[in-house]
TORKOL-4160 file (C-alpha; in steps of 0.2 Angstrom, whole numbers, padded with zeros to 4 digits, m for minus):
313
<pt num="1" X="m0857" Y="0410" Z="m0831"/>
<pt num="2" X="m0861" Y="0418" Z="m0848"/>
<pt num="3" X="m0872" Y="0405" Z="m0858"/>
<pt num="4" X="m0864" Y="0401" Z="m0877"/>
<pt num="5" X="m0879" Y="0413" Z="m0884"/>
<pt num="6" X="m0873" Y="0425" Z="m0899"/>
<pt num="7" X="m0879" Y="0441" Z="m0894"/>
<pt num="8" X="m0875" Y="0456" Z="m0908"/>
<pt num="9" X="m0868" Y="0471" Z="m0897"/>
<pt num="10" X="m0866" Y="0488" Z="m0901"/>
<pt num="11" X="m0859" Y="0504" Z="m0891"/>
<pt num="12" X="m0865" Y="0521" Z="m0893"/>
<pt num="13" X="m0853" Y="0537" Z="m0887"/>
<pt num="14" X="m0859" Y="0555" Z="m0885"/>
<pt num="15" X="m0842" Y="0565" Z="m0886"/>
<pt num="16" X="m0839" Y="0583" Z="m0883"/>
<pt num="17" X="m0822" Y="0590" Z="m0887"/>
<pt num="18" X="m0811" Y="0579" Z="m0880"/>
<pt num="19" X="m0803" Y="0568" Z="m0889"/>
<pt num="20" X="m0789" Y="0561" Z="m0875"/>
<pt num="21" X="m0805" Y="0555" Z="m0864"/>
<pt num="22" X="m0814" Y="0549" Z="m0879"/>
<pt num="23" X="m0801" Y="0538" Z="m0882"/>
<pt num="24" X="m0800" Y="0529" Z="m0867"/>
<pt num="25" X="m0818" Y="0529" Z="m0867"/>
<pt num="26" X="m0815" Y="0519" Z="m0885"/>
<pt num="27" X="m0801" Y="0508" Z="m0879"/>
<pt num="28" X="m0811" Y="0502" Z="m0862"/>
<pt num="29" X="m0825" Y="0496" Z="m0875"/>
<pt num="30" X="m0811" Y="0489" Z="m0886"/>
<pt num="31" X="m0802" Y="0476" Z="m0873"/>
<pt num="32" X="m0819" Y="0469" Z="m0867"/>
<pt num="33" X="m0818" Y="0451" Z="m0863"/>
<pt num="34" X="m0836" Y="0450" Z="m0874"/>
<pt num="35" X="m0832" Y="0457" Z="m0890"/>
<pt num="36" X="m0841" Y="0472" Z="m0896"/>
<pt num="37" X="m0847" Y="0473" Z="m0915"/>
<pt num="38" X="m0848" Y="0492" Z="m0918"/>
<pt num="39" X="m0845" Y="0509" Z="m0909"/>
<pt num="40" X="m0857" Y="0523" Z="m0915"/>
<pt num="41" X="m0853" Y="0539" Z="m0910"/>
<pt num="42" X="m0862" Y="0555" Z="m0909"/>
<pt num="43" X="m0848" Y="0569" Z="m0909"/>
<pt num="44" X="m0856" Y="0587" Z="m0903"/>
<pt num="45" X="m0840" Y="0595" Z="m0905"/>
<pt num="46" X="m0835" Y="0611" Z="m0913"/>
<pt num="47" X="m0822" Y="0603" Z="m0923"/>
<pt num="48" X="m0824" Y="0583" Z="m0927"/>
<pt num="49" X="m0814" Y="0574" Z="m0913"/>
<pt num="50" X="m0810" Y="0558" Z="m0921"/>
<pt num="51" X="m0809" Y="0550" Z="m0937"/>
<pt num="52" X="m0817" Y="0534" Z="m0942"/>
<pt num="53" X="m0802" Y="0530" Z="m0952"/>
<pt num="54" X="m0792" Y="0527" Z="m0935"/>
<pt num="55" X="m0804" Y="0512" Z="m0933"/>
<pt num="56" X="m0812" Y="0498" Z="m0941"/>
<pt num="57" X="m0827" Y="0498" Z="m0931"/>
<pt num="58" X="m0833" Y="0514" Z="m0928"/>
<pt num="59" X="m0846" Y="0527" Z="m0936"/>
<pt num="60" X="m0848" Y="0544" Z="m0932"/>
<pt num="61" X="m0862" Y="0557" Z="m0936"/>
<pt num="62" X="m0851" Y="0575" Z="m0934"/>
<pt num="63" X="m0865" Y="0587" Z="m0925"/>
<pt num="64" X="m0857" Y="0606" Z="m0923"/>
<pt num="65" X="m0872" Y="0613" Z="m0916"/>
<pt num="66" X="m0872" Y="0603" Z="m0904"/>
<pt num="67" X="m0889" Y="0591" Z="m0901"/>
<pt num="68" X="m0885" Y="0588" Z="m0884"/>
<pt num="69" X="m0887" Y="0570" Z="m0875"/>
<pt num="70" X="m0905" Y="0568" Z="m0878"/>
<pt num="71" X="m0902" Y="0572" Z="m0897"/>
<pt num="72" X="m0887" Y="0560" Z="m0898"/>
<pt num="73" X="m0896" Y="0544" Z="m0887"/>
<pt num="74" X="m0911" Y="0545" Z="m0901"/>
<pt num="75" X="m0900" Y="0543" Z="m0915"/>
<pt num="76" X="m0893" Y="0531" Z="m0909"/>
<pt num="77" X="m0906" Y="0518" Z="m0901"/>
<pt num="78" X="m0914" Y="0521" Z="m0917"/>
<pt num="79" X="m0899" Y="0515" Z="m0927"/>
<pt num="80" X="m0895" Y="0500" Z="m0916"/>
<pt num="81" X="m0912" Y="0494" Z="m0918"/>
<pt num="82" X="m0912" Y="0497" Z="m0938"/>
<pt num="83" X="m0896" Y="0488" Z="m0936"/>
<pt num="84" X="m0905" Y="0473" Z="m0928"/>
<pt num="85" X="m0892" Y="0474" Z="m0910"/>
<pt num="86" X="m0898" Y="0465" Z="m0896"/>
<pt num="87" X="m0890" Y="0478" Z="m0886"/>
<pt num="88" X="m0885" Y="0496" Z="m0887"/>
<pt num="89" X="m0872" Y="0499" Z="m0871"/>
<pt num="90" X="m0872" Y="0519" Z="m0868"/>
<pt num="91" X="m0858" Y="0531" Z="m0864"/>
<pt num="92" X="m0851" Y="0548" Z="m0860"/>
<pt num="93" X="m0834" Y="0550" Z="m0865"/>
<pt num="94" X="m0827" Y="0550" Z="m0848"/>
<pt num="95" X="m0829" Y="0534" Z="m0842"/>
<pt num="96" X="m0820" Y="0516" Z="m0842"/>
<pt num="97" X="m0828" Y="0501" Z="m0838"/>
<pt num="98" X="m0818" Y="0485" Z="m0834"/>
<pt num="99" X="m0812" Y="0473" Z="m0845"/>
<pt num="100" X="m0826" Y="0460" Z="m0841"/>
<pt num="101" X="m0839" Y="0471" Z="m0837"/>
<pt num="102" X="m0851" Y="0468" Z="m0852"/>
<pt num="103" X="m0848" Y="0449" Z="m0849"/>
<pt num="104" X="m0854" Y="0450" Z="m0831"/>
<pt num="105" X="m0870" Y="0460" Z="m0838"/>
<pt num="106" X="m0872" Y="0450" Z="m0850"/>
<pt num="107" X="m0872" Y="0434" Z="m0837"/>
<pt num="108" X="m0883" Y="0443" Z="m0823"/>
<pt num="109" X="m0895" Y="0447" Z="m0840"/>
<pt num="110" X="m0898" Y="0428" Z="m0844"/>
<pt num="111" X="m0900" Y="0423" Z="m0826"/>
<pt num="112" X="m0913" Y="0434" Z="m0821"/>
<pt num="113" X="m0921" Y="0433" Z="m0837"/>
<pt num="114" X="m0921" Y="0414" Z="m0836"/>
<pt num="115" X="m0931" Y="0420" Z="m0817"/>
<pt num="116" X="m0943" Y="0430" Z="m0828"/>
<pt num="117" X="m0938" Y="0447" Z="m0824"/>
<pt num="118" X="m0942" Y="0459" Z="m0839"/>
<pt num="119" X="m0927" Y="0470" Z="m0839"/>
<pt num="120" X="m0925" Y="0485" Z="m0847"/>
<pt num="121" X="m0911" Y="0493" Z="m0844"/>
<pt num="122" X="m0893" Y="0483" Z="m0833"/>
<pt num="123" X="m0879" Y="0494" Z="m0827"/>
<pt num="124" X="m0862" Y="0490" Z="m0818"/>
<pt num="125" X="m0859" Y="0500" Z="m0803"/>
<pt num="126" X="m0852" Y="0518" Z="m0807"/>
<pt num="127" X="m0838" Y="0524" Z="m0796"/>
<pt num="128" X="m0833" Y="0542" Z="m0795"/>
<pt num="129" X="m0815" Y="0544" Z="m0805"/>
<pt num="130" X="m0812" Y="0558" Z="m0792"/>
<pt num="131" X="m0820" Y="0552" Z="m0776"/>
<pt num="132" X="m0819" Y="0534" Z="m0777"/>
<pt num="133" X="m0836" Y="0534" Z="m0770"/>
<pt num="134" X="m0851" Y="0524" Z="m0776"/>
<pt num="135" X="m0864" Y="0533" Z="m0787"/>
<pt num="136" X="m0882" Y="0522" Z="m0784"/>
<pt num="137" X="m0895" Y="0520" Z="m0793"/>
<pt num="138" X="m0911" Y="0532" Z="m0789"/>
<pt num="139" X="m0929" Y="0527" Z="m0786"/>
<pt num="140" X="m0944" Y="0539" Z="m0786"/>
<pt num="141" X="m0950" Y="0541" Z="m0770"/>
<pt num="142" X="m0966" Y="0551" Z="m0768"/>
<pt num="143" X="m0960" Y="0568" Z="m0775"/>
<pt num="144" X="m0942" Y="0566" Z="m0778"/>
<pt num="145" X="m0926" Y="0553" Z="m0786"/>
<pt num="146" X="m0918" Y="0549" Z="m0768"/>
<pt num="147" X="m0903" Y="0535" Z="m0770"/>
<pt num="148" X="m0911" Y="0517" Z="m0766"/>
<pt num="149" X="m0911" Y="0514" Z="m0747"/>
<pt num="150" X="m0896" Y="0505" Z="m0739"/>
<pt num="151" X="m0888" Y="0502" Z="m0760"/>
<pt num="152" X="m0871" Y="0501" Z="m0751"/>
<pt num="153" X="m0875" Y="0486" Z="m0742"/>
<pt num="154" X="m0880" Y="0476" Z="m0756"/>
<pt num="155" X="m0868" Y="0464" Z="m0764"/>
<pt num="156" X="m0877" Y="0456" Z="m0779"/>
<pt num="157" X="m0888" Y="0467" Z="m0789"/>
<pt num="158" X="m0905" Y="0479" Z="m0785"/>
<pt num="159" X="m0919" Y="0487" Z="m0794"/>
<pt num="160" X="m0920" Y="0504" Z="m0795"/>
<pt num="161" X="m0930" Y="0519" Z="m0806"/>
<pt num="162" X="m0914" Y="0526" Z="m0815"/>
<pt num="163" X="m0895" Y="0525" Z="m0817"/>
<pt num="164" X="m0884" Y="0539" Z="m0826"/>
<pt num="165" X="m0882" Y="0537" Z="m0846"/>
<pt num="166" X="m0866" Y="0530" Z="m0845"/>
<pt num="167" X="m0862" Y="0512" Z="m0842"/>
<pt num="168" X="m0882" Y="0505" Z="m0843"/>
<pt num="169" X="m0885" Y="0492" Z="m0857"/>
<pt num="170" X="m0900" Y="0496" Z="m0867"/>
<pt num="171" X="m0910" Y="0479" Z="m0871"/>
<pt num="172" X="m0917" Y="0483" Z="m0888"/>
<pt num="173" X="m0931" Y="0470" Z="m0889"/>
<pt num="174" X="m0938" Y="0482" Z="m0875"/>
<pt num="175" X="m0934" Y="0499" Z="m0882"/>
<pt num="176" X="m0946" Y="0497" Z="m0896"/>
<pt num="177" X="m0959" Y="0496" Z="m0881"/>
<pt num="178" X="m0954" Y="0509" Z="m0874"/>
<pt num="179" X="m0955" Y="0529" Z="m0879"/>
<pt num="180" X="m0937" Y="0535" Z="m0884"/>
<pt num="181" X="m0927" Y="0548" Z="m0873"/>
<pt num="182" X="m0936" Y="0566" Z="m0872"/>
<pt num="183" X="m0931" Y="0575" Z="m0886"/>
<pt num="184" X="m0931" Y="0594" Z="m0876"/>
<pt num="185" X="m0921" Y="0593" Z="m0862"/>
<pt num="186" X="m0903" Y="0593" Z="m0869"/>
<pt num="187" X="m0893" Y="0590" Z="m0855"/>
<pt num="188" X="m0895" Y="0581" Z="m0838"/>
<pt num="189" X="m0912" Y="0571" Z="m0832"/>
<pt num="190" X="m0911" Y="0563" Z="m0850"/>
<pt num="191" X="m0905" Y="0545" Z="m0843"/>
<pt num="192" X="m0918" Y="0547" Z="m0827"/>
<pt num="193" X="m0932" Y="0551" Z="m0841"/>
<pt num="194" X="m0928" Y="0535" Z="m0851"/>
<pt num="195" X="m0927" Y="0525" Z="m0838"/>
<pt num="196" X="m0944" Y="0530" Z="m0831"/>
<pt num="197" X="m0950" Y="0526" Z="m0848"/>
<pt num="198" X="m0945" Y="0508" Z="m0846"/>
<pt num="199" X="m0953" Y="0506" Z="m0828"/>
<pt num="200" X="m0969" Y="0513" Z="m0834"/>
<pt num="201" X="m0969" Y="0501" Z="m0846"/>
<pt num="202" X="m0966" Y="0487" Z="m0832"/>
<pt num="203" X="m0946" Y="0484" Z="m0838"/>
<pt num="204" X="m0933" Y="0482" Z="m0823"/>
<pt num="205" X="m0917" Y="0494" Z="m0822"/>
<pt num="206" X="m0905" Y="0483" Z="m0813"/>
<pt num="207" X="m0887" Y="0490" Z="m0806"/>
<pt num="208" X="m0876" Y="0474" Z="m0804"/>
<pt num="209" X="m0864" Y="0475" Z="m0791"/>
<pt num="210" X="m0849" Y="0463" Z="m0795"/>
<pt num="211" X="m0842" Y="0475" Z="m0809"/>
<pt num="212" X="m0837" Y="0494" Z="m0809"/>
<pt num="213" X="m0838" Y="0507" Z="m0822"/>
<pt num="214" X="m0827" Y="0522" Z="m0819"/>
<pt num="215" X="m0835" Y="0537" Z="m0823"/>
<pt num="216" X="m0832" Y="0556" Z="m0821"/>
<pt num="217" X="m0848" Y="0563" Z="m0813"/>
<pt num="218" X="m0839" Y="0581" Z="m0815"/>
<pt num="219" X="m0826" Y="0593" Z="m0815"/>
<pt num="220" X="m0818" Y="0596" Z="m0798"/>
<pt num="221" X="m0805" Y="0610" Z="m0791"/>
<pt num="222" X="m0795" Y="0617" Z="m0777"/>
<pt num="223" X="m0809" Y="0632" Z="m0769"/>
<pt num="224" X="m0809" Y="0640" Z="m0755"/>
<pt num="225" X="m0824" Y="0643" Z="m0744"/>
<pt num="226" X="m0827" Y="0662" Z="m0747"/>
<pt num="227" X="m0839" Y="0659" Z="m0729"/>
<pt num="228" X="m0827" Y="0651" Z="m0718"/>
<pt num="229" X="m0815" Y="0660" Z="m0707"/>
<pt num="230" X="m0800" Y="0648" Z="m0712"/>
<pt num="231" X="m0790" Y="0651" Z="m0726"/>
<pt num="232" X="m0790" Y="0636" Z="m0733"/>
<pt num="233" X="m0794" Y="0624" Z="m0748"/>
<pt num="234" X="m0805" Y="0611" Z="m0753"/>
<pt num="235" X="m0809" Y="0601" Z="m0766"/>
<pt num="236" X="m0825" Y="0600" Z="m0776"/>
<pt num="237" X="m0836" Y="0601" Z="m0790"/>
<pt num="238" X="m0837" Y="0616" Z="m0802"/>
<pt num="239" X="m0850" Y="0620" Z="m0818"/>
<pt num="240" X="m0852" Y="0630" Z="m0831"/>
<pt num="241" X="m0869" Y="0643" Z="m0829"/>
<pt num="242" X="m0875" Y="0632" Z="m0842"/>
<pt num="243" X="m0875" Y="0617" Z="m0833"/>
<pt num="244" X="m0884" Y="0623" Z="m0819"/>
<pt num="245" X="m0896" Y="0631" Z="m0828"/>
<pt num="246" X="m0901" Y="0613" Z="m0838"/>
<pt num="247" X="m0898" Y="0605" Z="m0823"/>
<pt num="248" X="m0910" Y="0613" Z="m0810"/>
<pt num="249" X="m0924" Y="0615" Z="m0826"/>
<pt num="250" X="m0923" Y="0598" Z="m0831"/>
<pt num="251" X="m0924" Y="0591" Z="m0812"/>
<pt num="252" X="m0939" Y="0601" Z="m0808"/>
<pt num="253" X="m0948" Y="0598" Z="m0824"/>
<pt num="254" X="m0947" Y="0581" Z="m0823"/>
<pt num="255" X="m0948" Y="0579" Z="m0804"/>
<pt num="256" X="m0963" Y="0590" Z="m0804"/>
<pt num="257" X="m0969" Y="0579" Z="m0819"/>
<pt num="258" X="m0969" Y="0563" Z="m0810"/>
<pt num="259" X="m0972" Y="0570" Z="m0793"/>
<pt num="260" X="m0994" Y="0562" Z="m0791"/>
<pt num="261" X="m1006" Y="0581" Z="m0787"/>
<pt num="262" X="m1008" Y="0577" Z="m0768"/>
<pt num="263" X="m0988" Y="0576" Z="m0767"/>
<pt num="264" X="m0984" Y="0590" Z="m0779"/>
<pt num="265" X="m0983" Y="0603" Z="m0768"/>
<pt num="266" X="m0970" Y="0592" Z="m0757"/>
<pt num="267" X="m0961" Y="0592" Z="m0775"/>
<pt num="268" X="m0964" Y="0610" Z="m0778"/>
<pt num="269" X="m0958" Y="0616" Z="m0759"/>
<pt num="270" X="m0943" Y="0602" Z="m0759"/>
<pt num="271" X="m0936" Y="0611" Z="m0778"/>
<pt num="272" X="m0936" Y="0629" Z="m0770"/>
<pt num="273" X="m0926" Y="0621" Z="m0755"/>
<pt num="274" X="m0915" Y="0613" Z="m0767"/>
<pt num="275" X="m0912" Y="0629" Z="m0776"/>
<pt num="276" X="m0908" Y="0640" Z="m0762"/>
<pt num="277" X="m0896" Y="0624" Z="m0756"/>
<pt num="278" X="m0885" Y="0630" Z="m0772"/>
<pt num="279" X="m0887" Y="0646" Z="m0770"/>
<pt num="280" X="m0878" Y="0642" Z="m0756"/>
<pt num="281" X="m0866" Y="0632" Z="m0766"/>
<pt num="282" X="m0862" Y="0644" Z="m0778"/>
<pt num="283" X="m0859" Y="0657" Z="m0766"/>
<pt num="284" X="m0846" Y="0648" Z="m0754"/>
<pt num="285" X="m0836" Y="0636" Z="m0767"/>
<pt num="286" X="m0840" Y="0644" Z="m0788"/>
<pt num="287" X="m0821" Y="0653" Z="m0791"/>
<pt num="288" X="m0830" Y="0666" Z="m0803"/>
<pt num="289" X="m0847" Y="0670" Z="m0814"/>
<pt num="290" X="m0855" Y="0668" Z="m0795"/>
<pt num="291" X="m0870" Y="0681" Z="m0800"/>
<pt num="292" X="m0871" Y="0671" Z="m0817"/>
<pt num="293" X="m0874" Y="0654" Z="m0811"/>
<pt num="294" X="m0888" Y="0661" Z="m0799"/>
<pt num="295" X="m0896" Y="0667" Z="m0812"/>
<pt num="296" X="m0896" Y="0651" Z="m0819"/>
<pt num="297" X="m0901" Y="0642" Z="m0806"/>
<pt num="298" X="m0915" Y="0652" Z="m0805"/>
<pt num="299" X="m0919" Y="0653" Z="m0821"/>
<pt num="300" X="m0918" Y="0635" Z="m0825"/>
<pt num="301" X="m0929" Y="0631" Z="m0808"/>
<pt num="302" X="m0943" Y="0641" Z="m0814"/>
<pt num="303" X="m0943" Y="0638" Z="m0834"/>
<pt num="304" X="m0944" Y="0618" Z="m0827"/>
<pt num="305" X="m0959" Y="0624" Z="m0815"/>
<pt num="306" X="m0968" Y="0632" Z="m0834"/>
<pt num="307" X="m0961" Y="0618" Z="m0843"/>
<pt num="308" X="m0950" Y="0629" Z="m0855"/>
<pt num="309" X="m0939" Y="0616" Z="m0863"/>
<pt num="310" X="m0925" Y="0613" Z="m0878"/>
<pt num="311" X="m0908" Y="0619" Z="m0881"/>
<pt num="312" X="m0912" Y="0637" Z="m0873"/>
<pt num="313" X="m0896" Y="0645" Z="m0864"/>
């Protein structure tokens, strides 16, 4: 149970041109059995998606060109810690956590804290909105993030290197510690990065088990398998050229970053295998742009092998 300690609690949105999934996102936040203070909300879109004035508890910083998550997660750790939170609790604006999930954090925090553990970073456990399926936590191993061993068999909490953005509660007496998200990526790796910033500095990221986040890990369709002799359709994930492009630069940069030399060239060889493996992809399930996002792809895997970073697509 939840000791009778006052903590100030703040949550920080990263929205990008949808304002029917934002607001869920803000209504989840809103009936939480532990009472958030204030909702800060970075709004990337085009055209603003919201308006404070909807809501008594919310500021906004409206960003057309677009500052990406890493951009977005900056601003706002440093205004929570300005602000004197004790927590900032991070989200996309596709994702819903239960009513009492912050409570149950909130609960596991003090328990292991009163066990000395340093924690950094506690997240609920995500699932999937279009699978259902459990998305772990990741560790380093070696040369490479691989999901922590047997996670599905766990029933209380673990330790891990790094959980998604969404959904992890950011203890603020440790983010002045620790070095703030990096400021070049853009989009995707951000939340692997952060966390890596808090291990390095000895701080625990801990998933808790007894309470789930849903959480929209992308955008899936009806495809059919331009390499299989059956004329039928499955369901699965699609991206933009742009998304694979930041995702496979940012994965290798940071992979390669981490990987130690005698391992780096099991890092460099496992990347090239991981980019013909969506070449592959792309080819069988992409609906169109099928030449584009290999070049993106391609193009993002070898600018994160030179280290060419920022908003560059």
């Amino acid at each position: 149970m939840l000791e009778n300690i006052n903590y100030k609690i703040a949550a920080y949105i990263t929205a990008y041109q949808d304002e029917k999934a934002l607001n869920k996102t803000i209504a989840a936040i809103q009936k939480q059995s532990y009472k958030i203070s204030e909702i800060f909300i970075v709004d990337n879109s085009q055209h603003q998606t919201i308006l404070e004035t909807n809501y008594s508890n919310i500021t906004t910083e409206f960003h057309p060109e677009n500052i990406g998550v890493d951009g977005g997660l900056n601003i706002a750790i440093k205004w929570a810690i300005e602000k004197q939170y004790d927590f900032l609790w991070l989200f996309d604006q596709d994702s819903e956590p239960a009513p009492d999930s912050l409570e149950i954090l909130l609960a596991k925090y003090q328990e292991l804290s009163a066990k000395n553990h340093h924690i950094g970073i506690i997240a609920p456990q995500i699932l999937d909105i279009n699978t259902l399926q459990e998305f772990p936590g990741y560790v380093f191993q070696d040369y490479k993030f691989v999901p922590k061993p047997q996670y599905s068999q766990i029933y209380d909490y673990y330790t891990c290197d790094g959980v998604i953005t969404s959904g992890s509660l950011v203890n603020l007496s440790a983010a002045k510690c620790v070095e703030l998200p990096q400021g070049n990526l853009f989009l995707d790796a951000v939340d692997y990065a952060y966390c890596m910033n808090f291990r390095h500095q000895g701080y625990e990221v801990i998933v808790v088990k007894n309470t789930i986040m849903s959480h929209r890990l992308g955008n899936y369709s009806q495809v059919k398998d331009r390499l299989s002799k059956i004329n039928s359709e499955i369901t699965t994930f699609t991206c933009l050229p742009s998304r694979y492009y930041y995702a496979c630069r940012n994965h290798t940069y940071f992979e390669t970053r981490q990987s130690n030399k005698r391992m780096l060239h099991f890092c460099l060889i496992h990347r090239c295998k991981f980019l013909m493996n969506m070449i592959i992809r792309i080819i069988r399930y992409e609906p169109d742009l099928v030449l584009l996002k290999i070049w993106a792809c391609t193009f993002g895997t070898f600018d994160g092998f030179r280290g060419r970073l920022g908003k560059v697509w």
